[in-house]
LUMKOL-885118 format. One record per residue: z, x, y of N, C-alpha, C in turn; residue in one letter. Coordinates in steps of 0.1 Angstrom, whole numbers, padded with zeros to 4 digits, always signed. Layout:
ZXYZXYZXYa
...
END
This chain:
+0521-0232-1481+0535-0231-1479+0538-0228-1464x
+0551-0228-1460+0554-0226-1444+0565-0216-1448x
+0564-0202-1442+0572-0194-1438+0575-0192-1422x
+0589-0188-1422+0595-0188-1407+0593-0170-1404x
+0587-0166-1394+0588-0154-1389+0593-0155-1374x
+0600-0143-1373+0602-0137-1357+0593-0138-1351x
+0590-0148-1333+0580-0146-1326+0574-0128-1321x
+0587-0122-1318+0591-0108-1314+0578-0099-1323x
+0575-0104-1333+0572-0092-1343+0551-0091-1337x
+0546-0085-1339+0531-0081-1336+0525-0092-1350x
+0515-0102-1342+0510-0107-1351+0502-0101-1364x
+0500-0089-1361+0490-0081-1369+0499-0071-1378x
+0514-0075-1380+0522-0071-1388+0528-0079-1399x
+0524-0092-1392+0527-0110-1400+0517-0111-1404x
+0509-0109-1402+0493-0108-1410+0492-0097-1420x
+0494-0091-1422+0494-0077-1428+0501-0085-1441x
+0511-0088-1440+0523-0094-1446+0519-0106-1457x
+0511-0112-1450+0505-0127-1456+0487-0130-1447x
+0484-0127-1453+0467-0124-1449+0466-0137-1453x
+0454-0142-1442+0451-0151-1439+0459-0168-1435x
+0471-0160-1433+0482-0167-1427+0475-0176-1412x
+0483-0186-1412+0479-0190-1398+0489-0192-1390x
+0493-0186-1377+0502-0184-1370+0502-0191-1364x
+0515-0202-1359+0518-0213-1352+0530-0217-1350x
+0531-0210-1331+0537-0208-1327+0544-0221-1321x
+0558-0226-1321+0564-0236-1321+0575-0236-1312x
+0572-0222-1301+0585-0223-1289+0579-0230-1280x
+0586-0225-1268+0580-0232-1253+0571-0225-1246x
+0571-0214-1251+0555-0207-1248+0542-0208-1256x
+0545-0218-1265+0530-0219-1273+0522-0221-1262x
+0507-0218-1268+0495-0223-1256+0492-0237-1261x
+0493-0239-1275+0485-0252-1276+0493-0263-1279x
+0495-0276-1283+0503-0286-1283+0511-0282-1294x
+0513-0271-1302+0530-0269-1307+0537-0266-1298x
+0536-0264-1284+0551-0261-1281+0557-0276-1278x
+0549-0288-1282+0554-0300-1280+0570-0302-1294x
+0567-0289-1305+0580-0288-1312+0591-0282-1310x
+0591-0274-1290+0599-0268-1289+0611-0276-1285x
+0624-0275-1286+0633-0283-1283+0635-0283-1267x
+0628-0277-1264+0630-0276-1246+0619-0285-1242x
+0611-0290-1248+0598-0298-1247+0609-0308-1238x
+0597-0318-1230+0601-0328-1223+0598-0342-1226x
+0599-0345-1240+0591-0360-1245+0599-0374-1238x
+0612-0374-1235+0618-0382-1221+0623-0392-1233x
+0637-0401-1230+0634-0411-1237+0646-0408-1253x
+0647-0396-1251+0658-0392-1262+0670-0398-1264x
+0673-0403-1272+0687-0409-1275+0699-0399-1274x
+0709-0395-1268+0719-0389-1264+0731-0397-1276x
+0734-0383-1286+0743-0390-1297+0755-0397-1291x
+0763-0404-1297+0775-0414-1297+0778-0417-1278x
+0764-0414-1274+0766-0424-1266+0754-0435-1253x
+0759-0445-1259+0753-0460-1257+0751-0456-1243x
+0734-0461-1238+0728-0461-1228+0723-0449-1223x
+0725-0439-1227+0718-0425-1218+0709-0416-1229x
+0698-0412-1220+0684-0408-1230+0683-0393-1224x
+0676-0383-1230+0673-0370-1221+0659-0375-1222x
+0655-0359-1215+0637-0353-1218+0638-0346-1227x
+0649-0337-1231+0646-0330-1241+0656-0324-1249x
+0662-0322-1263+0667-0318-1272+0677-0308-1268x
+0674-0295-1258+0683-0285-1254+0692-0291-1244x
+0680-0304-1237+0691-0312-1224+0705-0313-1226x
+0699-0321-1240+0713-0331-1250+0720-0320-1253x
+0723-0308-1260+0728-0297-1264+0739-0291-1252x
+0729-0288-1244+0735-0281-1231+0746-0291-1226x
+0737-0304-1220+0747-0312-1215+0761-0317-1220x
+0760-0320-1230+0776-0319-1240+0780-0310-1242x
+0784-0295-1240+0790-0288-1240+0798-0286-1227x
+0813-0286-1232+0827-0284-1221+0832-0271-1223x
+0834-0262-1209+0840-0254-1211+0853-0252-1205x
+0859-0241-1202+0873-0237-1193+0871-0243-1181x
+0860-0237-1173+0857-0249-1162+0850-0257-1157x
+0844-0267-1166+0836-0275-1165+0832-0284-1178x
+0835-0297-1174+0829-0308-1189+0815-0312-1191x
+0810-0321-1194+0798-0320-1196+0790-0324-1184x
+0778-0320-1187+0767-0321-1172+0755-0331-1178x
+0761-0343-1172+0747-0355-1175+0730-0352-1169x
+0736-0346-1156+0725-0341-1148+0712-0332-1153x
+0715-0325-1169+0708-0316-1177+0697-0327-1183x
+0701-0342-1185+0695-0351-1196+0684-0354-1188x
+0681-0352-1169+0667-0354-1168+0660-0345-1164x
+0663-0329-1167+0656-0316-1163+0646-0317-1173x
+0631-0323-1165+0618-0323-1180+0612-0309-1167x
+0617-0294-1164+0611-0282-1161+0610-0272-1172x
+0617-0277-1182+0618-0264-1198+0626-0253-1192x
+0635-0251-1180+0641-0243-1173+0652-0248-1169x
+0661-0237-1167+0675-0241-1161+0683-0252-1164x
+0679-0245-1182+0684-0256-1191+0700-0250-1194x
+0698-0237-1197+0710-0231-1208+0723-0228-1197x
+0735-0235-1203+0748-0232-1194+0759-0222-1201x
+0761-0208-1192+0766-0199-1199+0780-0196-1198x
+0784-0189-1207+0800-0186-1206+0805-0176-1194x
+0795-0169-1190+0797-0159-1176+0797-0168-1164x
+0792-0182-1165+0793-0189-1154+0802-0200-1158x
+0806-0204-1167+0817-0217-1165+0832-0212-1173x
+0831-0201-1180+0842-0196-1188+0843-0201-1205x
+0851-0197-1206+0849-0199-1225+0847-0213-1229x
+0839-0216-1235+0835-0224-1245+0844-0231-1250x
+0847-0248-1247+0859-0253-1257+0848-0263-1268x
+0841-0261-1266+0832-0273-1278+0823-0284-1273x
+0816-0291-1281+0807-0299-1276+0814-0315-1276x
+0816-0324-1264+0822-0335-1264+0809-0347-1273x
+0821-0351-1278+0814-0363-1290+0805-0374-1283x
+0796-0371-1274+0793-0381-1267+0797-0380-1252x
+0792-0390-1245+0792-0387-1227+0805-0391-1225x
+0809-0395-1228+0825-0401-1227+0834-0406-1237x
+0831-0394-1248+0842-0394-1259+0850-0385-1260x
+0863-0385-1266+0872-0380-1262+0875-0366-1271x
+0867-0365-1282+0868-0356-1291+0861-0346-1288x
+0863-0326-1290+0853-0321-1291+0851-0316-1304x
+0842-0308-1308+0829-0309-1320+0833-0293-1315x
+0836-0289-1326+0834-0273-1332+0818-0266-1329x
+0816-0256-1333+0799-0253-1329+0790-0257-1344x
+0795-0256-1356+0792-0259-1365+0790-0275-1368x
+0799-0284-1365+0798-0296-1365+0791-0305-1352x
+0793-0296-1340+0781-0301-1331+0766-0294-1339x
+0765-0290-1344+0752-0286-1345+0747-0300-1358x
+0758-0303-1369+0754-0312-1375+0750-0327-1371x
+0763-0328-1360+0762-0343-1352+0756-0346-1338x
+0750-0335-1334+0743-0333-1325+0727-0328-1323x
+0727-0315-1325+0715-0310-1325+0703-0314-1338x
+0711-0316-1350+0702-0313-1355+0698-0327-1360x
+0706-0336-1358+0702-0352-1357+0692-0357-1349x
+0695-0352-1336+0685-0353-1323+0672-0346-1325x
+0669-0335-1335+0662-0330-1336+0652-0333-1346x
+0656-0342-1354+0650-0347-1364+0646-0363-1357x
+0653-0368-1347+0648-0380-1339+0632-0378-1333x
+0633-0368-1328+0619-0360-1323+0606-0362-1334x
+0612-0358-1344+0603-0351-1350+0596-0361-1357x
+0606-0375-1361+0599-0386-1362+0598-0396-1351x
+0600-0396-1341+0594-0404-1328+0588-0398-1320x
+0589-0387-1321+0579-0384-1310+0563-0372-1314x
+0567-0364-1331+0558-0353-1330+0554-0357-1344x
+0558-0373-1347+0552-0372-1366+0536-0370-1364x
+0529-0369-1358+0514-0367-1359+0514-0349-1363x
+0519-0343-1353+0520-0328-1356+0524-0327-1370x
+0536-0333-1379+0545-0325-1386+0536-0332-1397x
+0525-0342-1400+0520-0349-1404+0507-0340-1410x
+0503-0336-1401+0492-0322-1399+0496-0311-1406x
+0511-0309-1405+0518-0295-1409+0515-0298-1423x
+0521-0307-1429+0527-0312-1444+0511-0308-1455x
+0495-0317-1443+0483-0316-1451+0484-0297-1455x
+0486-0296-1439+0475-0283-1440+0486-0270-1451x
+0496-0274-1447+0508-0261-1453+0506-0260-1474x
+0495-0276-1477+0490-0278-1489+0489-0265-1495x
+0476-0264-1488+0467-0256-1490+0465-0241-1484x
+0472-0238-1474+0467-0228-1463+0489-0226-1459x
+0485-0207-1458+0505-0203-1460+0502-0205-1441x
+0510-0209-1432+0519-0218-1425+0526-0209-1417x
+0525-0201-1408+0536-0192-1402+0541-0195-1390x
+0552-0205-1391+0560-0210-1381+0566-0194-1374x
+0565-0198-1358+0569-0185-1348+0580-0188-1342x
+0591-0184-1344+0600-0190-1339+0609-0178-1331x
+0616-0177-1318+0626-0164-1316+0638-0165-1326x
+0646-0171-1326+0653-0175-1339+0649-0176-1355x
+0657-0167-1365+0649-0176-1381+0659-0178-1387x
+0674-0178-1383+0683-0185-1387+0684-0198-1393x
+0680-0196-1406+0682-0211-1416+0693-0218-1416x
+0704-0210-1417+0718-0212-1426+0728-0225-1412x
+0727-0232-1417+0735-0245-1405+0749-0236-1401x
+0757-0232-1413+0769-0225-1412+0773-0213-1410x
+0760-0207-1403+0761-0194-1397+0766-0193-1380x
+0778-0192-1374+0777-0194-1366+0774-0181-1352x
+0771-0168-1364+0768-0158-1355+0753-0161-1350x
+0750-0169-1352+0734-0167-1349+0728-0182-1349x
+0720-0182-1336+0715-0195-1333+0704-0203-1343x
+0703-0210-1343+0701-0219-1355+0683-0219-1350x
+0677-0216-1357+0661-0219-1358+0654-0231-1363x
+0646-0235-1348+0645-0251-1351+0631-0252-1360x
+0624-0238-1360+0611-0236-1369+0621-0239-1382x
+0629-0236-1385+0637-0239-1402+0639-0252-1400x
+0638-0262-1392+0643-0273-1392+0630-0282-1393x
+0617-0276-1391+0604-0282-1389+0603-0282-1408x
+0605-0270-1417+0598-0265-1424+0606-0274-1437x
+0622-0275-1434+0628-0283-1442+0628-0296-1439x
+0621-0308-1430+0616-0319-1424+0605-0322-1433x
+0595-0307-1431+0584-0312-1442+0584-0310-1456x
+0591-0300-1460+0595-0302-1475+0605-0312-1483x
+0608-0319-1470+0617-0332-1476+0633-0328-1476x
+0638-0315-1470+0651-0314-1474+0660-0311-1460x
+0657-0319-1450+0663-0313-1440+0673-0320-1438x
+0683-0314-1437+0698-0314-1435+0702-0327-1423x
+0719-0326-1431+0723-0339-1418+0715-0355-1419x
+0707-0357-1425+0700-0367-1418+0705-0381-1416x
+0720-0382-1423+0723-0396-1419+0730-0393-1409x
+0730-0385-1393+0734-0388-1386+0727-0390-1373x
+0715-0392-1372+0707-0395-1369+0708-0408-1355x
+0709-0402-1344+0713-0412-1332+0707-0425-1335x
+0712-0438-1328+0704-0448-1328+0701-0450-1311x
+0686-0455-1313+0680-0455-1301+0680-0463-1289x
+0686-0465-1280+0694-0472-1271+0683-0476-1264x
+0683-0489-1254+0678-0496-1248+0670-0483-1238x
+0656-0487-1236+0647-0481-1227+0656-0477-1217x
+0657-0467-1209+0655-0465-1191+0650-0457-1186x
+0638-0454-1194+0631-0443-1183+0623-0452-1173x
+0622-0444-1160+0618-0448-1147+0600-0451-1151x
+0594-0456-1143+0583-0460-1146+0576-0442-1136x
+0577-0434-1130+0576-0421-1124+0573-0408-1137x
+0585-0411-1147+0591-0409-1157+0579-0408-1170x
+0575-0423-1170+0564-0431-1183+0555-0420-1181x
+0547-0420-1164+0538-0412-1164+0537-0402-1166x
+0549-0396-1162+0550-0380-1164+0542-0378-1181x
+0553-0385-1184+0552-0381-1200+0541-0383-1210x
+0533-0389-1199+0519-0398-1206+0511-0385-1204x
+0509-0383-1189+0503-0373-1186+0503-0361-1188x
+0517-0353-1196+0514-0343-1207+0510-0345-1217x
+0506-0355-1222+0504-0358-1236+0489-0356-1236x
+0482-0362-1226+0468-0367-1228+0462-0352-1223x
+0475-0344-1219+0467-0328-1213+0466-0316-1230x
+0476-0325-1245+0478-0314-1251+0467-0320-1260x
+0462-0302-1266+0447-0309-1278+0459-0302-1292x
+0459-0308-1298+0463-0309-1310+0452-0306-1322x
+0448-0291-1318+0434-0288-1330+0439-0274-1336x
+0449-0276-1337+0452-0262-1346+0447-0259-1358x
+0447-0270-1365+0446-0269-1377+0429-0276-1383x
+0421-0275-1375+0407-0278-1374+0401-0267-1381x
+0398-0270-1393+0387-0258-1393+0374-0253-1384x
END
């Protein structure tokens, strides 16, 4: 089975908890090729919802960059940050929050609840089958047999919770039990344009990550 725990907590308290657990950590600080499930990961090439032609590197890009505030609309410039940094745009720096615009140049904005349905968490399921089905593939064998302890700083399940940020480890766990939410909204994948600079980048994290977590 896969339970979601706080990364914050002492592994030797998550263990305590569920012995013989195997802990696998799924932010941007993992050391080994899970953090390729972090949404800040850089896999390039991302379809950018309801709108035709523009791709990020990574999941938070898309997130960040569609959000409009008091002074400021959206920042395209976020969709090719592949540094996992100086991603997040705050309300102390642009002013209050009016919502997530439906696209790069659509006219509607998206509540935080409904951007999370038609945005994040669509995008985030695009991932998960184009770019990490090998991982989640591994997850599904191993979580058989052996309890599964997704690390996540977030463990907020609930889509409709808006005090609290949504945990994309809940979003891995309900992908692999078959029930993860939203899924007919699911971007469709627009015409290539990553740079050939770009290909390699992305090649050449890939061939750097070992994918043996679950090796006995």
């Amino acid at each position: 089975m896969i339970i979601i725990e706080s990364k914050r907590k002492k592994p030797a308290t998550i263990l305590k908890k569920y012995p013989d657990a195997i802990l696998a950590d799924v932010t941007s600080g993992a050391k080994d090729g899970l953090r390729k499930l972090s949404p800040f990961y850089p896999h390039y090439g991302i379809p950018v919802p309801f709108s035709e032609g523009y791709t990020a590197t990574c999941v938070e890009a898309i997130w960040q960059g569609l959000k409009v505030f008091e002074g400021c609309d959206v920042d395209t410039s976020l969709f090719q940050n592949d540094t996992m940094k100086g991603l997040k745009r705050t309300v102390r720096r642009y002013g209050k929050p009016l919502g997530h615009r439906k696209g790069v140049n659509g006219k509607e904005l998206l509540g935080y609840i409904e951007a999370r349905k038609h945005i994040y968490i669509p995008t985030y399921k695009w991932v998960l089958e184009n770019k990490v089905a090998d991982i989640i593939e591994r997850l599904k064998v191993a979580s058989k047999t052996k309890t599964i302890v997704l690390l996540d700083y977030d463990t907020n399940a609930d889509v409709e919770n808006a005090k609290k940020p949504l945990s994309h480890a809940s979003l891995i766990k309900a992908y692999v039990e078959g029930i993860y939410p939203y899924g007919e909204n699911v971007p469709v994948e627009p015409k290539e344009n990553m740079s050939l600079q770009q290909k390699k980048k992305a090649k050449k994290k890939d061939n750097n990550i070992q994918l043996d977590l679950f090796n006995d």
